[in-house]
Residue frames as qw, qx, qy, qz and C-alpha x, y, z in Angstrom:
[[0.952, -0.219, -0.110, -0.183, -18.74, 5.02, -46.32],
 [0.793, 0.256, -0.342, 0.435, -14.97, 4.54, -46.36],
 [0.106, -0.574, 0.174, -0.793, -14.66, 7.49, -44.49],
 [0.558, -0.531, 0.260, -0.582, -16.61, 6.18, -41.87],
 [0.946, -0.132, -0.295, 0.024, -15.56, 2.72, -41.75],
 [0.627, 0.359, -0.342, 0.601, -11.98, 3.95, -41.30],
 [0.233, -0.517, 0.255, -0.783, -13.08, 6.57, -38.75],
 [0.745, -0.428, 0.318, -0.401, -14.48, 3.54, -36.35],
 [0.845, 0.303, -0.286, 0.335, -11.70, 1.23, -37.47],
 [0.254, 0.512, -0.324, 0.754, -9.74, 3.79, -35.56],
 [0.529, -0.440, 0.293, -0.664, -11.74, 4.53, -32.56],
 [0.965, -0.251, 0.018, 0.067, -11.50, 0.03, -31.88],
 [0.693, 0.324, -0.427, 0.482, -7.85, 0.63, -32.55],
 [0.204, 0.558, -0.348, 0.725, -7.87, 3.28, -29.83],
 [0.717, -0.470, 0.246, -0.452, -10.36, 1.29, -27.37],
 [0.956, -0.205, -0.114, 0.175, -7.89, -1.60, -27.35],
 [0.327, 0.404, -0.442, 0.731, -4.75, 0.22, -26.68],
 [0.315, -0.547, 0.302, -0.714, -6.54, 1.99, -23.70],
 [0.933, -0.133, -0.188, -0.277, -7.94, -1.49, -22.85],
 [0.738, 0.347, -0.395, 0.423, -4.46, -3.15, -23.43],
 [0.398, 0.492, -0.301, 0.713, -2.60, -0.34, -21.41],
 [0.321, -0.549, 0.306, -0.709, -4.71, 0.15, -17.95],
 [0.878, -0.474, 0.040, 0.057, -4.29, -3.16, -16.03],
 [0.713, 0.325, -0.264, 0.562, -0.76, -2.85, -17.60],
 [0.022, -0.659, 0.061, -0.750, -0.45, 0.40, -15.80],
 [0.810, -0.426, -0.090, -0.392, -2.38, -1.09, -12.98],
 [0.976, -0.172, -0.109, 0.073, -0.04, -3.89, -12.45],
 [0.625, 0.338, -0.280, 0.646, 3.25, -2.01, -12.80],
 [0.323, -0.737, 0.078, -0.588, 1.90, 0.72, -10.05],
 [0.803, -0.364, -0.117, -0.457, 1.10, -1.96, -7.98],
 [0.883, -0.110, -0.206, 0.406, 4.32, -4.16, -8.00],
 [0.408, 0.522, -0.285, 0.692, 6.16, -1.04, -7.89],
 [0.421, -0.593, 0.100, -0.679, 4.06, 0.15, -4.62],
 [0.932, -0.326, -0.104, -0.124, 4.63, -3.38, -3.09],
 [0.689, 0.331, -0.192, 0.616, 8.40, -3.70, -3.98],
 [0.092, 0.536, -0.282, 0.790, 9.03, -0.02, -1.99],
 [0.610, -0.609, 0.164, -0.481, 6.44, -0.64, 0.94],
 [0.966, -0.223, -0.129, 0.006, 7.75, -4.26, 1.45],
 [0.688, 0.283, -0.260, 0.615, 11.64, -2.98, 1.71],
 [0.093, -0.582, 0.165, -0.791, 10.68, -0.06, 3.79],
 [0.741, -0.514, 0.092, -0.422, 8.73, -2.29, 6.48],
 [0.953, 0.054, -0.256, 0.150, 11.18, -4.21, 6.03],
 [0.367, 0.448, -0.272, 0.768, 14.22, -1.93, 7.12],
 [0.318, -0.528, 0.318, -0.720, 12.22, -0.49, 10.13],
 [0.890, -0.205, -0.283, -0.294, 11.55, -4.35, 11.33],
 [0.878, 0.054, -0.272, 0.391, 14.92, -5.07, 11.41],
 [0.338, 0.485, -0.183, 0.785, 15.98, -1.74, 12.81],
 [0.303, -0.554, 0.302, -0.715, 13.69, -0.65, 15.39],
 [0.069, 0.126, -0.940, 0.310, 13.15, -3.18, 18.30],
 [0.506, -0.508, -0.573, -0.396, 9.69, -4.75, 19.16],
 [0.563, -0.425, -0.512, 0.490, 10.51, -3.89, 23.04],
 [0.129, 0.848, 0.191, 0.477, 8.82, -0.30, 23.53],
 [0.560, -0.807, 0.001, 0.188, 10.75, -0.01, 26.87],
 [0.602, -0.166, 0.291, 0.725, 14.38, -0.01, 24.76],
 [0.195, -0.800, -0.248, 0.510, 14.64, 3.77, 23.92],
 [0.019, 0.745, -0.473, -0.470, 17.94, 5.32, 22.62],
 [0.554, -0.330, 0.654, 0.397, 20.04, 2.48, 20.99],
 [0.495, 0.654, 0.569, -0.065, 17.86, 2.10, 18.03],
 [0.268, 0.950, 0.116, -0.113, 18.55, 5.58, 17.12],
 [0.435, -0.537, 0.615, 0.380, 22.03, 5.37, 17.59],
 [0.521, -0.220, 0.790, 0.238, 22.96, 2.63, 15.89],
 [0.344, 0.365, 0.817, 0.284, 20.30, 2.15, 13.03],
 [0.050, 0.698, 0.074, -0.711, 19.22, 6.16, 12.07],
 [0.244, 0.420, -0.681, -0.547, 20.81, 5.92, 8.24],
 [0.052, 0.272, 0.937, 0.213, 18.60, 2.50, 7.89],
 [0.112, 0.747, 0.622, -0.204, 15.11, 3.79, 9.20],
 [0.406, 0.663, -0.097, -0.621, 15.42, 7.63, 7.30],
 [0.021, 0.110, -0.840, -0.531, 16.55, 5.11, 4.00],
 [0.085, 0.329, 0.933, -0.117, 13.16, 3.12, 5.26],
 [0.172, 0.683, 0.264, -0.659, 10.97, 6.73, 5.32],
 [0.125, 0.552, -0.416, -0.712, 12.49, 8.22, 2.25],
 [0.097, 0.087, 0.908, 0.399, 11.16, 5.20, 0.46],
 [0.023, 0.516, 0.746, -0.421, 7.72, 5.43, 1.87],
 [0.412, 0.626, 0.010, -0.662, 6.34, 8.93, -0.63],
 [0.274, 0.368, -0.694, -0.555, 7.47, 7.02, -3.51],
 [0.097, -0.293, -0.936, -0.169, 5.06, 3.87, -2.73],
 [0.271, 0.556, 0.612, -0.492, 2.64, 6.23, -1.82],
 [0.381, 0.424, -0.321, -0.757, 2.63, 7.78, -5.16],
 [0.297, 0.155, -0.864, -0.377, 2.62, 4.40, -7.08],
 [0.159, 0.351, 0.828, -0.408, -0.01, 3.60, -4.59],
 [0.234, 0.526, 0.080, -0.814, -2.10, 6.57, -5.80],
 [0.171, 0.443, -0.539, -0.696, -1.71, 5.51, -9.16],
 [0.140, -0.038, -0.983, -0.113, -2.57, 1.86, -8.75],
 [0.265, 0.535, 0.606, -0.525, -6.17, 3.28, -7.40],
 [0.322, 0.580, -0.026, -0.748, -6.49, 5.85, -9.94],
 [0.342, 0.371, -0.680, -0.533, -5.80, 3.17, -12.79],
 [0.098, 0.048, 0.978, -0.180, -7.42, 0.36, -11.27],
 [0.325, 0.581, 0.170, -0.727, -10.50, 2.82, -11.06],
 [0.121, 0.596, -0.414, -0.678, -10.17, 2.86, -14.87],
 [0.126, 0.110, -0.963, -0.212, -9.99, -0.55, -15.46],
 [0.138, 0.318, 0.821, -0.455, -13.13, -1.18, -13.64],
 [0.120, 0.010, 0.310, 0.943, -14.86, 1.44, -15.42],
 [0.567, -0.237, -0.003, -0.789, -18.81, 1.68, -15.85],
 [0.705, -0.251, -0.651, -0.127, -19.00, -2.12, -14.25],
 [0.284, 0.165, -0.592, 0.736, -17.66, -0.07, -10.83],
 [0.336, -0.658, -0.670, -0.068, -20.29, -0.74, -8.40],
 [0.069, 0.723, -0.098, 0.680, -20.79, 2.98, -6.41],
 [0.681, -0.669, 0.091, -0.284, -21.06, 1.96, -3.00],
 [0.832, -0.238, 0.089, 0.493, -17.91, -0.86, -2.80],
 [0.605, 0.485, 0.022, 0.631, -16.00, 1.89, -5.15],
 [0.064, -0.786, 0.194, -0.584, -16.32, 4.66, -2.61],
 [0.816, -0.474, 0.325, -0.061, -15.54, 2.23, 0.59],
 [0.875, 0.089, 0.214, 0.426, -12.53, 0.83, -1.94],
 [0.406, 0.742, 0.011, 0.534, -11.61, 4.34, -2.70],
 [0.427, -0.818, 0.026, -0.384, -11.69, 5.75, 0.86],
 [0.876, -0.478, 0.058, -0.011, -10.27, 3.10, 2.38],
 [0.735, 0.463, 0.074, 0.490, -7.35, 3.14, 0.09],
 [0.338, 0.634, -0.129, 0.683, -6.55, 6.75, 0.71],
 [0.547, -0.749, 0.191, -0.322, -7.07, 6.79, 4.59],
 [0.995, -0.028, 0.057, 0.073, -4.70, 4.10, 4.44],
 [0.541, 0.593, -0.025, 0.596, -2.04, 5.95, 2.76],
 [0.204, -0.792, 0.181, -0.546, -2.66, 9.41, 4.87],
 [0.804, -0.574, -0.070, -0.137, -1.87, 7.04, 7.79],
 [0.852, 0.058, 0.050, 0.518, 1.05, 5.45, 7.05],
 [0.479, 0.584, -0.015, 0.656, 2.25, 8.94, 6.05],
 [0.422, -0.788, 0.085, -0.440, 1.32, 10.29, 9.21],
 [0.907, -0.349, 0.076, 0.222, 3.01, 6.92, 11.32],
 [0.824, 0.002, -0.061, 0.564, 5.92, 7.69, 8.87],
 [0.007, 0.795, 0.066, 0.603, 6.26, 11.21, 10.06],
 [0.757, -0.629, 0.111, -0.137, 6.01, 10.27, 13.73],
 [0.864, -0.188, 0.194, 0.425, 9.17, 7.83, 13.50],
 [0.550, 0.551, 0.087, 0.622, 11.09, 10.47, 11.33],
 [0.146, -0.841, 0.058, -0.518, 10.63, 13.30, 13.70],
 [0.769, -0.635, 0.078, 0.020, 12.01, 11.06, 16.42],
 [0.787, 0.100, 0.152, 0.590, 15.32, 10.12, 14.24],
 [0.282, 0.693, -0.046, 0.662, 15.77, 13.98, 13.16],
 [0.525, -0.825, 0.054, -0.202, 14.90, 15.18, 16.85],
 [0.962, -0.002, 0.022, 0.271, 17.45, 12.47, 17.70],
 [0.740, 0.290, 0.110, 0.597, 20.47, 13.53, 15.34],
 [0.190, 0.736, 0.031, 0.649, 20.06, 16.97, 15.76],
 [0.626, -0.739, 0.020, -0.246, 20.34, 16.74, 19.83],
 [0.833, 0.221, -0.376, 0.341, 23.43, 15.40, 19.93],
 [0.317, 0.177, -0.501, 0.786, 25.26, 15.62, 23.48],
 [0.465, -0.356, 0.136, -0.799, 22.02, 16.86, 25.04],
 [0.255, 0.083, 0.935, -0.234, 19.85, 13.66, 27.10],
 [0.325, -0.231, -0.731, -0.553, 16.90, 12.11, 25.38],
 [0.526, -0.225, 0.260, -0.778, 13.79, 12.31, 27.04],
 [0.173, -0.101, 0.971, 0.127, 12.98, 8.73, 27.62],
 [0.328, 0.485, 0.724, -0.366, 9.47, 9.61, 27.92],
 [0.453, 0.606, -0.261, -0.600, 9.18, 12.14, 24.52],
 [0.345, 0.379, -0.745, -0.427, 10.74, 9.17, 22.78],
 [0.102, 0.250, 0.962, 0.030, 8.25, 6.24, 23.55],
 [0.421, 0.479, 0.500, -0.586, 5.60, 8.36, 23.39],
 [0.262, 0.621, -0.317, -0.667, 6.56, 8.80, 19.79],
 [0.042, -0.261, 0.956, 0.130, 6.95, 5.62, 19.36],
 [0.199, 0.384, 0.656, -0.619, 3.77, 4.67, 20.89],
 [0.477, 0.618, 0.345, -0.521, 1.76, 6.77, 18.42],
 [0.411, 0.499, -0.567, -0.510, 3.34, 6.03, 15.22],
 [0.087, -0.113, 0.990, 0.000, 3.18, 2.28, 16.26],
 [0.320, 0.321, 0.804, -0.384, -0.52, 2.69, 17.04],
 [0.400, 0.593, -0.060, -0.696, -1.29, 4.55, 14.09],
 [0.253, 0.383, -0.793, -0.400, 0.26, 1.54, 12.10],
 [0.214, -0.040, 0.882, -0.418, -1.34, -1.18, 14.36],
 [0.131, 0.457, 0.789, -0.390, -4.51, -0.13, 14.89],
 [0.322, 0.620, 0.072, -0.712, -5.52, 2.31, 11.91],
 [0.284, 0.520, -0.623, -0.511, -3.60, 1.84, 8.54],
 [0.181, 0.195, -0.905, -0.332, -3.72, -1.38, 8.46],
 [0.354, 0.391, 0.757, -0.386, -7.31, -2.09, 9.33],
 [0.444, 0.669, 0.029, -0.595, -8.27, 0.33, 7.01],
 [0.071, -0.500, 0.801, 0.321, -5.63, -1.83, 4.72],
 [0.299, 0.232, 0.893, -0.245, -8.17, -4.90, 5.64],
 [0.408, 0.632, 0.405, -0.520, -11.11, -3.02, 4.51],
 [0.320, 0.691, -0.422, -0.492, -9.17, -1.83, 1.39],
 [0.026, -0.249, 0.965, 0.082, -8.76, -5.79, 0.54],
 [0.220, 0.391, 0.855, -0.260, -12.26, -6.83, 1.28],
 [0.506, 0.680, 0.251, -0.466, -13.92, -4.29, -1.11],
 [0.166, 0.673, -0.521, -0.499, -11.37, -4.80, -3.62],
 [0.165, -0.098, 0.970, 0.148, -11.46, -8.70, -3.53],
 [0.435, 0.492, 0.679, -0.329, -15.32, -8.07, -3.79],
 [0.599, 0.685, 0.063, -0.410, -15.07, -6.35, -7.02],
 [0.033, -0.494, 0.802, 0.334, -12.68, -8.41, -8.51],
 [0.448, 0.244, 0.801, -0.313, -15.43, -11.01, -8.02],
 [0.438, 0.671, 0.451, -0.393, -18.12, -9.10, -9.28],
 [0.594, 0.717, 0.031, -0.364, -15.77, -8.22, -12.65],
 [0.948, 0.032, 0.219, 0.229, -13.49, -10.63, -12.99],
 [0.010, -0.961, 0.278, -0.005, -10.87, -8.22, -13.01],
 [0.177, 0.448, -0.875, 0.047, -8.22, -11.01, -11.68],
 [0.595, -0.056, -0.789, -0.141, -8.44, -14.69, -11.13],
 [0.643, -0.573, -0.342, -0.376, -11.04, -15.64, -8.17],
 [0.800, -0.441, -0.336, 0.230, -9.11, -17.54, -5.94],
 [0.406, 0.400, -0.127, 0.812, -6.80, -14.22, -5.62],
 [0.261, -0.547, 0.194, -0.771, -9.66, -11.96, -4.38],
 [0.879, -0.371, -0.291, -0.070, -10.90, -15.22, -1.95],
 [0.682, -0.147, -0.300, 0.651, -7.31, -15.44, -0.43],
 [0.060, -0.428, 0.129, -0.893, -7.70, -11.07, -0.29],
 [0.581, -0.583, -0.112, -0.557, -10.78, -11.89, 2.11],
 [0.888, -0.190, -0.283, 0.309, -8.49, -14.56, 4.39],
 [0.585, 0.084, -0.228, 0.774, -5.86, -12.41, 4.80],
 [0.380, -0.623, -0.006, -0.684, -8.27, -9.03, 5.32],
 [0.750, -0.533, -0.176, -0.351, -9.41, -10.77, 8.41],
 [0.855, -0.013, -0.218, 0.470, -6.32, -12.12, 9.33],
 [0.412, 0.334, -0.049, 0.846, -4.98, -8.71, 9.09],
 [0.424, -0.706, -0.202, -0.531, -8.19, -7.14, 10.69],
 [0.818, -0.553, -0.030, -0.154, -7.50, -9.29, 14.51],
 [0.827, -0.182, -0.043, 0.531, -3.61, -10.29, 14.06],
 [0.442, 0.744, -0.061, 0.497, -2.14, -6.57, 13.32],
 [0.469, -0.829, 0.187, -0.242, -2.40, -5.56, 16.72],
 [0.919, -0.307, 0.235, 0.071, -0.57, -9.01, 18.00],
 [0.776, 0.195, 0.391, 0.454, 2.33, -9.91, 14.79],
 [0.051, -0.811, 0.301, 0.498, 4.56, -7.13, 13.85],
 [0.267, -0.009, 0.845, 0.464, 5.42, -9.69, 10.52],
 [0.240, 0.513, 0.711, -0.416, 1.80, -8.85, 10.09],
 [0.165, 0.771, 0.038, -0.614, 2.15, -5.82, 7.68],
 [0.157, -0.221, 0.806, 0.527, 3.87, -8.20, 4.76],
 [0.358, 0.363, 0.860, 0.005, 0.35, -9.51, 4.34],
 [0.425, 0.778, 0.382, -0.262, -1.05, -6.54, 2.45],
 [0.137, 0.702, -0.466, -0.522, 1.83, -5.19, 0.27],
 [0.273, -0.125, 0.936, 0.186, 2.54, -9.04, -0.61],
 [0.372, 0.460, 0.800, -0.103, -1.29, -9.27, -1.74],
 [0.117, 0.811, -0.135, -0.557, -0.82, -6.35, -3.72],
 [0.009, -0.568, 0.731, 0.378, 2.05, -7.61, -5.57],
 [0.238, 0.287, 0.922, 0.107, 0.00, -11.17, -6.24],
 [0.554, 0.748, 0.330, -0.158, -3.19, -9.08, -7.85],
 [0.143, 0.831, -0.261, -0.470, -0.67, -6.89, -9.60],
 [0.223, -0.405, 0.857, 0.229, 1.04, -9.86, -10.99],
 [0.284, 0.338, 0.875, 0.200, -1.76, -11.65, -12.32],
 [0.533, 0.782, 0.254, -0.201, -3.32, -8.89, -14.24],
 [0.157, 0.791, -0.441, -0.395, 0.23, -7.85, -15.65],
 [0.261, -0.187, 0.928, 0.190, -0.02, -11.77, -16.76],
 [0.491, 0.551, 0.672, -0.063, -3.38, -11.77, -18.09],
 [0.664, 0.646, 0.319, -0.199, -2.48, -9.03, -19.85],
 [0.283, -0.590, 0.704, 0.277, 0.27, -10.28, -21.42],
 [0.339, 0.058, 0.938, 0.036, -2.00, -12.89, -22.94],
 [0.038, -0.092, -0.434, -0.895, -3.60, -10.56, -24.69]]
């Protein structure tokens, strides 16, 4: 009898740790994945011009900012990775299957994009550096532009949207974080869904909502 009390004494010690430890997890991914994406969009804001007719200078002048801006960019996609895979966790058997695969998907088509946009702008800065003395195509280099812009525009971050709207909907449904969090996630989805195309400031709105869930679960659980 001791034997077994002590033996499921043990097994609750080891389902609150795991309890304890995966929004923690969760919430450090999450600020960490906001913290890198929000410095990285931040560096290529200030670096590349919103005028798709200005070409060269850009590269010139601001090359060592925007590969700093890239090189950030795998490291929030890992912590990005994580903040699904542990979120996932947290949710566990209350994860509804239909939002969890439309919150999973969206999540990682989101990612693959961005990596793909930040591939596009990288190949223009190496192409760039390594041509040196030769002329720039004006046309190779907007087109490049062009499709890494539109991949950011008009893909990632829709999909970004979507990823927000299924997440805010299970937060709801398990009180994961505090309501009025995933409510403001379904404002800003939409917001993000019709204004990405238009507001190049536009892209703060989903790391930033990141960093607010992450924050308030790495406060709740703090509180034990």
């Amino acid at each position: 009898m001791d034997d077994a009390s002590a033996t499921l004494d043990r097994s609750n010690t080891l389902l609150v740790r795991a309890g304890l430890r995966t929004p923690r997890a969760a919430a450090v991914a999450g600020i960490l994945f906001s913290v890198l994406l929000i410095v990285s969009l931040w560096l290529l804001w200030i670096s590349v011009p919103a005028d798709p007719l200005e070409v060269g200078a850009w590269l010139r002048i601001s090359s060592r900012r925007v590969s700093l801006a890239l090189n950030l960019i795998p490291f929030a996609g890992v912590a990005f990775m994580w903040f699904l895979g542990v979120l996932r966790d947290r949710l566990g058997s209350k994860e509804d299957q239909l939002f969890a695969t439309v919150f999973l998907g969206s999540g990682l088509m989101f990612l693959g994009m961005l990596f793909v946009a930040a591939s596009g702008i990288g190949g223009l800065v190496q192409a760039y550096t390594k041509l040196t003395g030769i002329p720039v195509n004006a046309a190779s280099l907007m087109f490049g532009r062009a499709f890494s812009f539109g991949i950011m525009h008009i893909y990632a971050f829709k999909m970004a949207a979507v990823f927000m709207v299924t997440t805010s909907t299970l937060a709801i449904r398990t009180r994961i974080t505090a309501r009025w969090i995933a409510l403001f996630g379904y404002v800003s989805a939409v917001f993000l869904l019709f204004a990405s195309s238009y507001f190049d400031w536009v892209f703060f709105v989903f790391p930033s909502w990141v960093l607010l869930v992450s924050a308030d679960m790495l406060v709740d659980n703090s509180r034990g």
